[in-house]
N, C-alpha and C positions, 0 to 999 in steps of 0.2 A: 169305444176308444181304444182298447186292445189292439196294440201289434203282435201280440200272440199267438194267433190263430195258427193255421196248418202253413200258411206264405210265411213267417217267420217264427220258428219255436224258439223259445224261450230254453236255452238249458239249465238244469237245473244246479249247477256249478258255472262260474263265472269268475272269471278276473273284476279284482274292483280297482277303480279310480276313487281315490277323495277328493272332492276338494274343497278349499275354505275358501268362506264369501261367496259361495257361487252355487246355485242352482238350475238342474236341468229337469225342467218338466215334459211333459209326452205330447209329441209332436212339434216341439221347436228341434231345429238345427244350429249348432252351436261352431263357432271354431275359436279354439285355445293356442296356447303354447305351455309346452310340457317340458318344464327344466327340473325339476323336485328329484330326486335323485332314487326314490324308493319307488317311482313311477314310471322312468324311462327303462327298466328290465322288464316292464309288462311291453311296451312297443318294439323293442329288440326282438321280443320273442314271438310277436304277431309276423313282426318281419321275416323273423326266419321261417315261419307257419303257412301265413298265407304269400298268394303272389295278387299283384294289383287288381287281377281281375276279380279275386275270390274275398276282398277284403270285406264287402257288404254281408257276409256271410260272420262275421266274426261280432257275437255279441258282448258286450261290457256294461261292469256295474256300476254306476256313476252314485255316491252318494256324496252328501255333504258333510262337514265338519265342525261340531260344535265349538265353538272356542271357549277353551278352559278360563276359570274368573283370573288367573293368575298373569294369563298372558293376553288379555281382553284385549288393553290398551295399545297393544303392538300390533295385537291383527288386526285391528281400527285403522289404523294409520295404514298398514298396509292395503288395505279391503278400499280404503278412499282414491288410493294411485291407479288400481285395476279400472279400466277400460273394458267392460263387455261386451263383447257384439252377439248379435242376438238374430238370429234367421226361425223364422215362424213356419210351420209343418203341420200340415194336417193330413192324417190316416192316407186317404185317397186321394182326396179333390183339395186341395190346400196346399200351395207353395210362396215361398216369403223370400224376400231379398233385403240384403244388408244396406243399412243405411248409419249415415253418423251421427249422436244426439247433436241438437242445435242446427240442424243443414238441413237444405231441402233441395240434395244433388236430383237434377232429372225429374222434378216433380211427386217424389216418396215421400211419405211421411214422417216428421218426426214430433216426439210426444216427450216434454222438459221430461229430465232424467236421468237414471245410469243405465236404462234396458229403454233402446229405444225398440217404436213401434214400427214394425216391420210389414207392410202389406204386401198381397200377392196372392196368389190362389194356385197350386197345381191341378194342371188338368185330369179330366175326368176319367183319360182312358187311361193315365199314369200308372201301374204296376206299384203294387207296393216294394218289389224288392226290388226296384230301379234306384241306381243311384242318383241323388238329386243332383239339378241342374247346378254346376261347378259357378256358373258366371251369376247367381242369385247370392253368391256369398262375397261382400266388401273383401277384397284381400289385406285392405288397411286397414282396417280393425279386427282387433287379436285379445283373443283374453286369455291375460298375462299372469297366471300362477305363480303369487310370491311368497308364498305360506314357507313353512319350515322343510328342510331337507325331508323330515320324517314326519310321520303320523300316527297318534296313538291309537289304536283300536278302539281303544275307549272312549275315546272322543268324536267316533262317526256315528250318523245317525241311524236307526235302523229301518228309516225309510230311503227309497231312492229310485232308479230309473232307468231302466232297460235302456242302454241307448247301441244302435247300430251305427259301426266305423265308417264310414265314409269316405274320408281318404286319409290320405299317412305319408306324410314327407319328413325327412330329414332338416336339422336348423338347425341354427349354431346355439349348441348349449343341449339338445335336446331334439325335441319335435314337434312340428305342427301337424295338428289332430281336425277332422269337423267330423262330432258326433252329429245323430239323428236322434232325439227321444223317443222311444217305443210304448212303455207299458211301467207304470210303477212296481218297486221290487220291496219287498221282505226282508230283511237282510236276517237269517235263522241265526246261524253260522258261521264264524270264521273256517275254511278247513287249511288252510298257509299263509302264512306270512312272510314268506321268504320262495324265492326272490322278490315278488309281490302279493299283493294280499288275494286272496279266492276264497269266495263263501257261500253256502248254501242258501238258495233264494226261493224265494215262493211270489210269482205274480199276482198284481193287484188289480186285473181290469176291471174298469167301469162296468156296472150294472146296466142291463138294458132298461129302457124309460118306462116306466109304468104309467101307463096312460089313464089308471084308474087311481090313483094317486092324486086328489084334490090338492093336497098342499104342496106338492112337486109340481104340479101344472101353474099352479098360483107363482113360485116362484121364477118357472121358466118366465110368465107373462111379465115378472117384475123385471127378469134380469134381460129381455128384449124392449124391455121398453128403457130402460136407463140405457144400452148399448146405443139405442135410436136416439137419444140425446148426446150420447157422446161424440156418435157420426154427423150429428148437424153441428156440432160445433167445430169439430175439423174440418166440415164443407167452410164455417166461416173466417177458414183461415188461407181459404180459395187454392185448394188444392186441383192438381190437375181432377179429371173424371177417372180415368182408368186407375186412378190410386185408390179412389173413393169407391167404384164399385168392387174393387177386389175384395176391400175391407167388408162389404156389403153383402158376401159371399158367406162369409163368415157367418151373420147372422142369417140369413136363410136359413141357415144348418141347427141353426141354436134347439128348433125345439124336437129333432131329430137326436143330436150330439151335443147336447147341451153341456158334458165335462168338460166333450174337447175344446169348447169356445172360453170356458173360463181359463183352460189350462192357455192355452193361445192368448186372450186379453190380458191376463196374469202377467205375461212375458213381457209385455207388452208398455204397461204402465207404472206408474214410480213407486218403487217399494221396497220394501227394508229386505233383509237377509232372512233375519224371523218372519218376514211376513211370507217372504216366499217359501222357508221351510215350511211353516204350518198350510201352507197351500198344496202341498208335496204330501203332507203326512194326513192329511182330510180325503179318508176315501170315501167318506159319507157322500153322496152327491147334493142332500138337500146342506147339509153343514159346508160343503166347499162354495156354492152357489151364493148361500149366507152374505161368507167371508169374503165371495169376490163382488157382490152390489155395493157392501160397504168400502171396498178399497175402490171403486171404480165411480164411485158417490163423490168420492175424495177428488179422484183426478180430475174431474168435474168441474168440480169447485175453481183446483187452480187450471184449470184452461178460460176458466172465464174475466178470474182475475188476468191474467198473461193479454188476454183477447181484450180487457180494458187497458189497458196500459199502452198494446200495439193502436187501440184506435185513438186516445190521447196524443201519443207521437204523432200520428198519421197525419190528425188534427192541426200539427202545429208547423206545417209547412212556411217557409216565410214567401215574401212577395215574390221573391227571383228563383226562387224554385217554382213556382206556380207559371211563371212566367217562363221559365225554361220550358215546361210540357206542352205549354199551350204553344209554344212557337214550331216544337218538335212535332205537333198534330198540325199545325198550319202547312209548315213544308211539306209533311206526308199528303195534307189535302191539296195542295199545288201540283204535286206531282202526280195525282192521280188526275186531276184536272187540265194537263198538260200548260200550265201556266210558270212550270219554273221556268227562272230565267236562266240561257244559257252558258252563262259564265258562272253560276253558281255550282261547284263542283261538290260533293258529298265530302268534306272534310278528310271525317277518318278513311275513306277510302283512296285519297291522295297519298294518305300518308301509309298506309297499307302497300301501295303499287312503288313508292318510294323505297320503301324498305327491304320490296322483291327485288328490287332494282339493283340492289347495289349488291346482292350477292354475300348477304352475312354468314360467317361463321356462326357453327351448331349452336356454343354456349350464346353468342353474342342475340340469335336469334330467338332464341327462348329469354333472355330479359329482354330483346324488343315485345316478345308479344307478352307478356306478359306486363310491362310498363302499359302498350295498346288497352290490354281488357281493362286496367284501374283507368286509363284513359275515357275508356267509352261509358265508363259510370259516373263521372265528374261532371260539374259543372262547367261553362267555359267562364264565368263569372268569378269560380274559385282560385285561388292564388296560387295551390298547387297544381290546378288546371295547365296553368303558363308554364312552371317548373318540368311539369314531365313532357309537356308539347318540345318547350325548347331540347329537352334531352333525345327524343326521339326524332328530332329536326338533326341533331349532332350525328347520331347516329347512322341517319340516311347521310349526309352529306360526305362523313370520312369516306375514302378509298379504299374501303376494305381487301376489293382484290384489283382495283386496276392500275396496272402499271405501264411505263412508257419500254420501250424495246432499248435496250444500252448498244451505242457503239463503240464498241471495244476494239477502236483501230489503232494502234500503237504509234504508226508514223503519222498518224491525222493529229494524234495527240500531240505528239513531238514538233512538228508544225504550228500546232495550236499555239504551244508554250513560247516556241521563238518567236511568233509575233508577237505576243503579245508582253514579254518580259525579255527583257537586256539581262546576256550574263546570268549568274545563277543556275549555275550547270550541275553542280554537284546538287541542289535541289532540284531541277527539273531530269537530272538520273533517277534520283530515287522517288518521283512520282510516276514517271514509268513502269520502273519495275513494279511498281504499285500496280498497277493499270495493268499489268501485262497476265502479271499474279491474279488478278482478280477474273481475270479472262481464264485463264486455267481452270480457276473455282466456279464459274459459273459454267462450264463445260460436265463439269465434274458432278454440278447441280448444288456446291455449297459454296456460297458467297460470304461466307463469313470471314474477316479479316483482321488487321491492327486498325487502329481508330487513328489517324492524322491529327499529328499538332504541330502548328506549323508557329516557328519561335522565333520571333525578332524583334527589332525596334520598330519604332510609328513608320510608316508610309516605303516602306520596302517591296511592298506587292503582296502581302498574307491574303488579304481579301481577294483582288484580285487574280490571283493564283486559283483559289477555289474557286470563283466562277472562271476561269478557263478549264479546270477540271473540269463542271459540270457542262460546258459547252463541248469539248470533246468528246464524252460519254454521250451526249446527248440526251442528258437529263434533266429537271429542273433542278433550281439554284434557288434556294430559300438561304437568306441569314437572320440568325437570330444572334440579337447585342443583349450581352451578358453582365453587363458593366454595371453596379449597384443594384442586381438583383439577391437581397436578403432576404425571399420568402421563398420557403419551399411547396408551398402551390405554385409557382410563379411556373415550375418545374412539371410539381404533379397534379397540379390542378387543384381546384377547389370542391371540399364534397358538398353535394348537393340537400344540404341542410338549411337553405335560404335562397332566396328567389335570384339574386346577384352571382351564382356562382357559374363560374367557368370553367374548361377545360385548361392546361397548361399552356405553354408556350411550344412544345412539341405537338400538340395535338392540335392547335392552331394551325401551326405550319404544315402539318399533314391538308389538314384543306383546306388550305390557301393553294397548296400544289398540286392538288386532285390526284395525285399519284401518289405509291406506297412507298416509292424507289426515288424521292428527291437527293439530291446533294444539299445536306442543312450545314453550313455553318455556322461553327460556332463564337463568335468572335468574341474577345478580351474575355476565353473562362479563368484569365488569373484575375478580374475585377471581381470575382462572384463572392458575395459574403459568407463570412464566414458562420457557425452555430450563436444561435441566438434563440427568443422565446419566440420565433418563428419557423423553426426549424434550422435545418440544416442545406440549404440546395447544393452544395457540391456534396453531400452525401446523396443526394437525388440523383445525380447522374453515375453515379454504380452504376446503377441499375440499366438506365440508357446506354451507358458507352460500354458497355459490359456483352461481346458478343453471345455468350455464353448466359444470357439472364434477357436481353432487349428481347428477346422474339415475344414475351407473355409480359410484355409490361404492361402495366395496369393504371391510368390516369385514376385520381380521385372522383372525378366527374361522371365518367365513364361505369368506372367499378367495372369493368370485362376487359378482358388483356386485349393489347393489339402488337401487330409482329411490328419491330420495328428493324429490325434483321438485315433487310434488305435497304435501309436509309443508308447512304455512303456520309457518315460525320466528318470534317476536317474541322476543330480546335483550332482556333490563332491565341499569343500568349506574346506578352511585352517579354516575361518574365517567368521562372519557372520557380522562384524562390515562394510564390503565394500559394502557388496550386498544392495540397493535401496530397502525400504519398502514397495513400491508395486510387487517388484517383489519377496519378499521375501515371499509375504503373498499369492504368490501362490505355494508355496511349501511346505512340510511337514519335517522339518527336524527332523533328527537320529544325535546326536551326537557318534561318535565314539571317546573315549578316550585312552590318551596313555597308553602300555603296562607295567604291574608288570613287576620284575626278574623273578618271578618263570613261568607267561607266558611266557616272552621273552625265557627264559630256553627251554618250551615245544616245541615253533614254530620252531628254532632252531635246538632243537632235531629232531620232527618229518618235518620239512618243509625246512629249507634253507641248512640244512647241507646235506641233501641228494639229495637236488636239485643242492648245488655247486658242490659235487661230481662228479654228473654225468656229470654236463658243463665241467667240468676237465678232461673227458675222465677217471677217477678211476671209481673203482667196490667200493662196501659197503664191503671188507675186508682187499682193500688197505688202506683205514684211519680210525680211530676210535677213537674219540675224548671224553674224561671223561668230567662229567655233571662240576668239580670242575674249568675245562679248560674251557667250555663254557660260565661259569658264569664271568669269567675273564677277556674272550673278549668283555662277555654284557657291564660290569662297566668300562673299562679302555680300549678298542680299539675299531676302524672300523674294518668293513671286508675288510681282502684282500687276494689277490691268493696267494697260496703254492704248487705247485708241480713240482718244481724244483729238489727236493731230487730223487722224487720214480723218474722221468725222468731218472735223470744222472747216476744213479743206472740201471736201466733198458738196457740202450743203453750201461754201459760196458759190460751186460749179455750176451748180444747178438755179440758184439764185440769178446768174449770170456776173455777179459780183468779179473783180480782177484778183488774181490770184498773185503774189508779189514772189511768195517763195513754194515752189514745187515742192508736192510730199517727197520725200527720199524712203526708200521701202527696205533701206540697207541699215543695220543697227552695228555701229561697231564699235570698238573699245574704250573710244573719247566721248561715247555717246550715250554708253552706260550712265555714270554718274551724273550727266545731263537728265538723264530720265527717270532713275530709282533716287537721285540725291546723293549724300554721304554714304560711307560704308558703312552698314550694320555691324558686320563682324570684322575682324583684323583677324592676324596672325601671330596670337600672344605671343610663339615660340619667336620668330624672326625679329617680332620687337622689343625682349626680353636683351638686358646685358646681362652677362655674366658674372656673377657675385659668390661671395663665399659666403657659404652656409644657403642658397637654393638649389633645389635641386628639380627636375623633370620628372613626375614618375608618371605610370598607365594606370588606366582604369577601366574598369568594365561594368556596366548596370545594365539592367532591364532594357533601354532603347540606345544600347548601343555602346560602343567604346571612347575614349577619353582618353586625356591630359590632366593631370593634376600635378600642381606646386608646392613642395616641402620646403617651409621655409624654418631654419631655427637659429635664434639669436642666445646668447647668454649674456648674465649680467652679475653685478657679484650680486652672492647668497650665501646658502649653507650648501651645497649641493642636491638642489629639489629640483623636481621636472613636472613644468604644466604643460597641458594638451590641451589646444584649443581647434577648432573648426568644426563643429559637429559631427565626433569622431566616435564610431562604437567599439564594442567590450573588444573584439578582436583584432581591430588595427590599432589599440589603447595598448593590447600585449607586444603588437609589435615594437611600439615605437620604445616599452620597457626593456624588452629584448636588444636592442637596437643600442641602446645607452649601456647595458651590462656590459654587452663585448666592446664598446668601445672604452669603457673603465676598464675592463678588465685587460686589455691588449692595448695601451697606450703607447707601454714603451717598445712594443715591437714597429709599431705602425708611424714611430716618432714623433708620439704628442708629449712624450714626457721625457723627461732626463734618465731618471733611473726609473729600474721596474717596479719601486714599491708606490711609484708617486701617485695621487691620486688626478686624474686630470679635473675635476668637477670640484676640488677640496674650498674652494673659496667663492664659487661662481653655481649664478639656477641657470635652468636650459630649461626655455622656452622652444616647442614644434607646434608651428601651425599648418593650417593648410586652408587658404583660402577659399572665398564662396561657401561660406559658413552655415548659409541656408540650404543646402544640398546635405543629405545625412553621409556621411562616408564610411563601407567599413571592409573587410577583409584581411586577409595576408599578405596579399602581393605587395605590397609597398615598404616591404621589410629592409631588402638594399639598398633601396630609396633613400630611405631613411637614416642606415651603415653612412653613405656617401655625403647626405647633408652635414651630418653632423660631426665626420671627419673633416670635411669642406671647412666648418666653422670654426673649430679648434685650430686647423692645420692656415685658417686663411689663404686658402686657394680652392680655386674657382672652379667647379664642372662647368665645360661650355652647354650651352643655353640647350644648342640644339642634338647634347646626348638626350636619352631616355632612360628609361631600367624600368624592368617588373620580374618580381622575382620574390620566393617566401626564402626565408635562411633561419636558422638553428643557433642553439649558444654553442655548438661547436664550430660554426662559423663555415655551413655544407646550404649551398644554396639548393630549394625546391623547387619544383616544377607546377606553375601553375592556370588558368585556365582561359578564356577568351582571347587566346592570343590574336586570333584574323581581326578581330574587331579592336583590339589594341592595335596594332600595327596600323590598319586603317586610319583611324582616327590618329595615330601620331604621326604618320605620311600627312594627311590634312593638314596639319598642325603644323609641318613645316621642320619634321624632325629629321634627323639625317643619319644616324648613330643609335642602334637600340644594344642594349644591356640585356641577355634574360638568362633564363637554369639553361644547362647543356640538354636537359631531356625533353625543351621543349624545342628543339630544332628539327622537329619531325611534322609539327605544327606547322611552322613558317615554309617547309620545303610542298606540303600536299596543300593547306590551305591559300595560303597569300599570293595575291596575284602577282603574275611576273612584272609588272611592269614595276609595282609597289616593290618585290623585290629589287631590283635593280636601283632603286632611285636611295634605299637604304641601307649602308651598312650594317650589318651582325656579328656581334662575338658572343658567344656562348659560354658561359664561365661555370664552373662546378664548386667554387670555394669563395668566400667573401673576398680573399686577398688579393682572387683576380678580378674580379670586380672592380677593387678600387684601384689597381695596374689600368684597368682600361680606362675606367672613369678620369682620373686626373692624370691620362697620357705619360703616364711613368716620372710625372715631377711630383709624387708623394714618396719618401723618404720609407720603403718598408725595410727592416732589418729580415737577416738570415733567421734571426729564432722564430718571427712572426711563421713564415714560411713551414721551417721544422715541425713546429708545434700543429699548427694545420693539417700539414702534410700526414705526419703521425694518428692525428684525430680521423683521418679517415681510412 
C-alpha cells in the first residue's frame, strides 16, 4: 500500500494540514476548500515554491483534529453542514470519480451517506507520479472547511496521511486544493508553528501479506466474501455494468492488497468521524480488516432495508402509470413495425422543433429546456402535465425575434393623416416629428423614445389616430381597453401556481401580432384602477412604458424577461386628472381638442356621411345631403339610421307595384326635422333672457369644454351664503372669495351708500349652478361669479351672450387660466359672442383657436376685476374713482 517507495519519498519533515470532521486515508483523492487562516500561509508558500508543473512533487501532512469536550457541540453542528467529496485512488491500478450522495449522474454509484461511493479503476500502465485524471473529480462538490480560524496542537491527532498536492487554485477566501493520499504518517514532532505548522513524521506502510498466516488468510476470505455481498446488492439497484465491474476490480486485488481495499471501501461507506479516525490510526492489518467487515456488515444491513422500501414504492404503481408505459412500449412496437400512423407526430419532438424555431434568447432557452426535461418525465394524465405544455406552447408562439420592416416615410405619413382626420394640425405636426425622430434613432440603431398620450374628449379621433400611425409605419395595430382593469395580472400576468393562469394583456398582444415591433394601444389608461388588494396596475406599467426598464420586462407567467423596447405605445386619456404622477411623467402628452362647426361640417362631409352610406348598402347618388342639413344635425341631433324610404320604394319597383312618390336622394334643411323629429339640443345661450344676478361662465372637463350658469338670488337673513350645485372644495373657495370683495368694495363699485355699509347686513345670498348631477369644481369661475353677484345687488343685467373665465385674488388681479381652445370652442357652440378672460391668457386664443371661431367672437382681456365688470355690464355699473385708486395701487 506504500506510496513511499523510491517514485515518491516521503520527507522526513512536512508541512501539516488539520483538519476537523474530515479524514484522508491512502489512496482516495480528495478536493477541499481552504479558507482557515492558519492554513492559507502553507499554500502561499507552495505557490511561491513550486510552479504547476512541479506541484505533484510537493508532499503534505494531512491529519485530523480531535475536538475538545468543551467545544464538541459547535463542531457538531459545523461537521453536519460540510459536504465531502470523496474520489477513490488506488496505488497503481485504481482510479475513482466524483459523484453526488443520493444521484446517480451518468450511471455512478452512489452509497446513503456523507462519503459517497466512488467507482472507477486507474489503469494499469498509470505511473504513480502521474497527475490524476482532472475530469474524475465533481467540480461541484467541495469540502468546505469550517473549523476555527486556528488549531491547537494539542488537539491533532498523532496519526495521519502522506497526501500528494495535486492541483492548487486560487478562490475567493482562500484556495481550492485536490490532495492524493499516499502512505499513513507518525506525527513525532512539531518542529514550527508559525507561519504553519511542520513536524517530524515517520511512515506507516502496510506490511506485506503473509501468506502463511492462517488467521490473516481466514480474514482476507471473510472480508471478500461480505464485499461479494455488497456488490450483489448494488447490481440490485440496477447499475449500469461498467460501474459495477470497476468496483469489481477492486476486489480482485483484495487478496493481493487487502489494506488498500479496506482503506478505499472505508471511504466509501457511511461512518462516523471516530469511526474513520480509528480506521487511520489501525496499522495492524488483521485489527483494521476486523473493523472494516463490521462497518461494511452495517452498510449491508441498510442497503437492504433502502432496497425494501424502493421495491414497496416500485410496487405501488397506480393504473395510469401502468397504462402510461404500456402505451409508451406499444407506440415504440408500432414503430418498429412500421404501423404508425402517419399523422401521429412524436409530441415532444414538435415541441422541440417549435422552440428552434422561434429563435429564443440564451436565458429564455435554458427555462425552455429545462421546463422540456420535467416535461418528458410527467405524465400527460397529470395536471401539471397541461401547466408546463401550455407554458412551453407560450413560449414557442411569442416573437421573440421577428419583426415587420417599419416605413419611416414622413410625407406617406403626412398623407396618411390628412386622409384620414380633418384639421388637427398642431397634432398631426407633432406626430411627425415623432415619426421623423424615430427615423433618426433607428438609423442610429436606438429606437427608444417618449411613449404617446394622446388627450382629449370621446370620439375626436385618439383611436383612430393610432391606427393611422401604425398604418404609416407599416406596422401592426393592436389595441388594448384599459377601462376597469383593477388587477395587476391583468398587466403582469398570472404566476403559474394553478392550472388557469395566463400571461398579461401585453403578452397576449405580442401574439396576437406575431411581431415584436406592433403599435399597441393603449386606450382610456385614465380608467385603470387604482391600488387595491389586487394590486396596483398603473404601477405595472412603469415598468412597460418605462424606455429605460421595457426591454427586460418580466411577465409573471413567463418568469424570463422579453424586450419590449421596440413596441411603438400611444396612451389615449379622456382626462389627465386620474392618471398617477409617476406614471404620467413617462409619457408625452398631445392634447387633442374638441371640434369647431365648420370642422365638424368637413368630417361629416368628407368622412362619416360617406362612410354611413356605404354601411347602409347606398351608392353616393342615392343620398345627398346639403352642408345647411348637416349643420343642423351638428347643433341639434345625434346620428341615426335612415333608409327605410329608398328600401320600401325599392322593393315596390321590383314588386312591379306603382310608385305614387319618387325617392328624392336630396336631404335638406325642411327635411331634417321631417326625418330625425324635434331637436334634441337647443341653444341655452340664444334662448336665455337676460336677468340680474345670471351669469355665463366656461368650463373645461375631461371630454371637453362647456358652458355653465351662475345663478344667485338673495333673500332677507342674517348675512349667510349657501352653495348649491354639486360644487367642490375649490370652487366653494371661490365663490367665498367672490362674496368678500364684493362686501368688502361695495361702496366703491356702488352697492352701498357709505363705505362702512354692510351690503349683506340684512339679506342670505344664495349661488347656484345648475345641472346639479354633474360634480363641478375649479377656479376659473371666480369673475363669474365677481359679476353675478354684482348683477344681483346692482339689478342689472349681463347680457345672455357675454362669457368670462378667469381665477382672481382678494386683491382683486385676475389669473390666468387653462383649457382655453376648448372653452372657446364650446362657447362659439353655445352661441356666445363676447368672452371675458386674464390678459395672460391672450397668447392662448392667438396660437390655438381657430380663425374662423376667432372672428365670429369678441375679446377683451382684462388684468383687474374692475375691468371686468367695465366690460361685463357695458359701462352702466356705477364704479367710483376710489374703487379704481385702490386697485390700481394694489398692483
Amino acid at each position: 500500500m506504500s506510496r513511499s517507495g523510491p517514485s515518491i519519498p516521503i520527507p522526513r519533515t512536512v508541512p501539516v494540514l488539520a483538519l476537523h470532521d474530515k479524514v484522508l486515508l491512502p489512496g482516495v483523492v480528495t478536493r477541499m476548500q481552504i479558507t482557515r487562516r492558519d492554513s492559507i500561509p502553507l499554500f502561499e508558500q507552495i505557490l511561491r515554491t513550486f510552479d504547476s508543473r512541479e506541484l505533484s512533487k510537493c508532499i503534505i501532512g494531512v491529519f485530523p483534529v480531535r475536538t475538545p469536550p468543551s467545544t464538541a457541540a459547535i463542531q457538531q453542528q459545523q461537521g453536519a453542514a460540510d459536504n465531502s467529496t470523496t474520489v477513490l485512488s488506488s496505488s497503481s491500478k485504481s482510479n475513482t470519480k466524483t459523484v453526488k450522495p443520493g444521484v446517480l449522474p451518468h450511471g455512478e454509484l452512489i452509497i446513503p451517506g456523507p462519503s459517497p461511493l466512488l467507482p472507477g479503476s486507474r489503469s494499469s500502465t498509470t505511473n504513480s507520479k502521474d497527475v490524476p485524471d482532472n475530469s474524475n473529480i465533481n467540480e461541484r462538490a467541495l469540502v468546505s472547511l469550517r473549523s476555527p480560524n486556528f488549531v491547537n496542537p494539542a488537539h491533532i491527532h498523532s496519526t495521519g496521511c502522506a497526501a500528494r498536492l495535486v492541483r492548487l487554485e486560487r478562490a475567493v477566501g482562500g484556495f481550492t486544493v485536490v490532495l492524493e493520499g499516499l502512505v499513513r504518517l507518525h506525527l513525532n514532532k512539531f518542529t514550527s508553528q508559525s507561519p504553519y505548522f511542520e513536524a517530524d513524521v515517520t511512515p506507516l506502510p502496510d506490511k506485506a501479506v503473509d501468506k502463511s498466516d492462517r488467521e490473516l488468510q481466514d480474514q482476507i476470505v471473510a472480508l471478500r466474501s461480505t464485499s461479494k455481498e455488497f456488490v450483489s446488492l448494488l447490481q440490485s439497484l440496477k447499475l449500469p455494468a461498467p460501474v459495477l465491474t470497476q468496483l469489481q476490480k477492486f476486489l480482485d486485488n483484495v487478496t493481493a492488497m487487502p489494506g488498500q481495499v479496506v482503506d478505499l471501501l472505508m471511504s466509501t461507506i457511511e461512518s462516523s468521524f471516530e469511526e474513520k479516525v480509528i480506521i487511520l490510526e489501525t496499522v495492524d492489518l488483521k485489527d483494521r480488516i476486523s473493523k472494516a467487515i463490521e462497518l461494511l456488515t452495517r452498510q449491508i444491513h441498510v442497503l437492504k432495508i433502502s432496497q425494501k422500501v424502493h421495491d414497496n414504492v416500485e410496487g405501488k404503481l397506480n393504473k395510469k402509470q401502468r397504462e402510461f408505459y404500456l402505451r409508451q412500449q406499444m407506440a415504440a412496437i408500432k414503430e418498429e413495425l412500421g404501423e404508425k400512423d402517419a399523422g401521429e407526430d412524436d409530441e415532444m419532438t414538435q415541441i422541440e422543433s417549435r422552440l428552434a424555431g422561434v429563435n429564443l434568447p440564451a436565458d429564455v432557452q435554458k427555462a425552455a429546456e429545462r421546463e422540456l426535461k420535467r416535461l418528458k418525465k410527467m405524465q400527460p394524465s397529470s395536471s401539471e402535465y397541461s401547466v408546463i405544455r401550455n407554458y412551453l406552447d407560450w413560449l414557442a408562439d411569442l416573437p421573440w425575434s421577428k419583426s415587420s420592416e417599419d416605413i419611416l416615410d414622413v410625407e406617406k405619413a403626412r398623407k396618411q393623416l390628412n386622409d384620414d382626420h380633418h384639421g388637427l394640425e398642431k397634432v398631426k405636426r407633432r406626430i411627425l416629428e415623432y415619426l421623423a425622430v424615430t427615423k433618426l434613432q433607428q438609423l442610429k440603431g436606438d429606437v427608444r423614445g417618449p411613449i404617446l398620450c394622446l388627450v382629449g374628449p370621446p370620439g375626436v379621433g385618439k383611436t383612430s389616430l393610432g391606427r393611422s400611425i401604425a398604418s404609416a409605419m407599416g406596422r401592426k395595430f393592436h389595441r388594448i381597453s384599459l377601462g376597469g382593469v383593477w388587477d395587476e395580472s391583468e398587466i403582469r400576468g398570472h404566476r403559474r401556481t394553478y392550472v388557469g393562469a395566463l400571461p398579461g394583456l401585453i403578452i397576449h398582444g405580442l401574439k396576437k401580432c406575431e411581431v415584436n415591433n406592433p403599435v399597441f394601444l393603449l386606450d382610456e389608461i385614465d380608467k385603470v384602477g387604482s391600488r387595491g388588494h389586487h394590486g396596483d396596475p398603473s404601477a405595472a406599467f412603469l415598468e412597460v412604458l418605462d424606455p429605460e426598464q421595457n426591454s427586460t420586462f418580466t411577465d409573471h407567467y413567463l418568469n424570463v424577461p422579453f424586450d419590449l423596447s421596440k413596441i411603438l405605445f400611444i396612451a389615449t386619456a379622456n382626462s389627465l386628472d386620474t392618471i398617477p404622477a409617476p406614471l404620467l411623467d413617462r409619457m408625452e402628452t398631445i392634447t387633442i381638442p374638441g371640434y369647431t362647426y365648420a370642422e365638424k361640417l368637413a368630417i361629416a362631409t368628407n368622412h362619416l356621411l360617406p362612410k354611413q352610406i356605404r354601411l347602409h348598402g347606398l351608392g353616393e347618388a342615392d343620398v345627398k345631403v346639403t352642408q345647411d342639413a348637416l349643420l343642423k344635425v351638428a347643433t341639434a341631433y345625434t346620428r341615426e339610421s335612415g333608409a327605410v324610404e329608398y328600401a320600401e320604394i325599392q322593393e315596390k319597383k321590383e314588386s312591379g307595384q306603382s310608385v305614387l312618390v319618387e325617392y328624392q336622394p336630396l336631404v335638406s334643411l325642411t327635411d331634417v326635422e321631417e326625418i330625425l323629429g324635434q331637436e334634441k339640443f337647443v341653444n341655452e345661450v340664444t334662448e336665455r333672457v337676460a336677468v340680474p344676478g345670471v351669469v355665463t361662465g366656461m368650463a373645461y372637463n375631461g371630454v371637453g369644454g362647456g358652458i355653465l350658469f351662475i345663478e344667485v338670488s338673495q333673500m332677507p337673513g342674517k348675512g349667510q351664503l349657501q352653495l348649491t350645485g354639486s360644487l367642490g372644495d375649490v370652487i366653494k373657495e371661490s365663490a367665498q372669495i367672490a362674496l368678500s370683495w364684493v362686501k368688502g368694495h361695495g361702496y366703491e363699485i356702488g352697492l352701498t351708500n357709505s363705505p362702512g355699509q354692510n351690503v349683506m347686513e340684512k339679506a342670505d345670498v344664495h349661488i347656484h349652478m345648475p345641472s346639479g348631477g354633474t360634480p363641478k369644481d375649479g377656479p376659473s369661475a371666480g369673475i363669474a361669479m365677481v359679476c353675478a353677484l354684482v348683477s344681483m345687488f346692482s339689478n342689472r343685467a349681463v347680457p345672455s351672450t357675454t362669457a368670462m373665465t378667469g381665477e382672481f385674488t382678494l386683491r382683486g388681479l385676475v389669473m390666468p387660466v387653462g383649457g382655453i381652445k376648448e372653452k372657446v370652442i364650446a362657447a362659439h357652440r353655445a352661441g356666445v359672442r363676447k368672452i371675458i378672460m386674464p390678459l395672460r391668457n391672450q397668447k392662448d386664443v392667438t396660437s390655438d383657436v381657430p380663425v374662423n371661431v376667432r372672428e365670429d367672437i369678441e375679446f377683451f382681456y382684462a388684468s383687474t376685476i374692475t375691468e371686468v365688470l367695465r366690460e361685463a355690464f357695458e359701462g352702466r355699473l356705477l364704479v367710483r374713482s376710489t374703487a379704481v385708486a385702490v386697485i390700481d395701487s394694489r398692483m
